[in-house]
N, C-alpha and C positions, 0 to 999 in steps of 0.2 A: 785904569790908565796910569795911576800913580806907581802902580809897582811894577810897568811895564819898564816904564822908563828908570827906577831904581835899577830893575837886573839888568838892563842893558847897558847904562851908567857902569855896574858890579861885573859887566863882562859876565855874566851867569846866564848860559845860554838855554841850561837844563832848567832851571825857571822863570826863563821868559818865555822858554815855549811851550812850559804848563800852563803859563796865563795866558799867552795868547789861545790856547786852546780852549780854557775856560770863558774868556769873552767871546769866541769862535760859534759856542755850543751858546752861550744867552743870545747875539747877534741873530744866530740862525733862527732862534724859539720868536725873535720878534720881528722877524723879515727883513731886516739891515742887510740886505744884499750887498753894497760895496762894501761893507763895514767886516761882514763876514769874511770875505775873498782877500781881505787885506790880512785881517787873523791868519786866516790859511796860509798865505804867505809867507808871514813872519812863522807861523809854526814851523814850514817846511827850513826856510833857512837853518832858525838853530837847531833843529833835528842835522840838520850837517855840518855844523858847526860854524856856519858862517854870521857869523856878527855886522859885517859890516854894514849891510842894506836895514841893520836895523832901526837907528836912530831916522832914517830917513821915513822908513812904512809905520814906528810909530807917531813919528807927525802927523801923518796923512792918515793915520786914524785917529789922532787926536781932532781933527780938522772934522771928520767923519762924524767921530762922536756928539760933536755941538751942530750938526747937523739933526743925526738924528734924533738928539735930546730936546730940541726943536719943535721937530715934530710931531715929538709925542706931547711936548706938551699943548702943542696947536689942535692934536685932535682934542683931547683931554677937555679943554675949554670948549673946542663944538661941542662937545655930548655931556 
């Protein structure tokens, strides 16, 4: 999340949408459905080069991530 928000800060769109790809593909390995779909999003942007919708979808997976960070550790403690 830290170096999401660096490239987008850095206007580096070529890697922020390697990392959003990269938390895309762990997202998906752990069933993070919203979490995932928002990655995807921001990937397709700066694949076009569009920055600007980005400070906003990584909030809203910043927002995601203490969601699902959450819940993993909610199950963690049942089992």
């Amino acid at each position: 999340m830290v170096a999401l928000g660096e490239a987008q800060r850095e206007g580096d769109a070529q890697r922020l949408g390697r990392g959003a790809h990269r938390l895309l593909s762990a997202t998906q390995n752990i069933g993070a459905v919203r979490m995932s779909a928002l990655c995807a999003e921001l990937e397709r942007h700066c694949r076009a080069g569009e920055l600007a919708p980005a400070a906003a979808l990584i909030a809203q997976l910043a927002l995601e991530h203490e969601r699902v960070n959450a819940a993993l550790l909610a199950a963690r403690i049942r089992y």
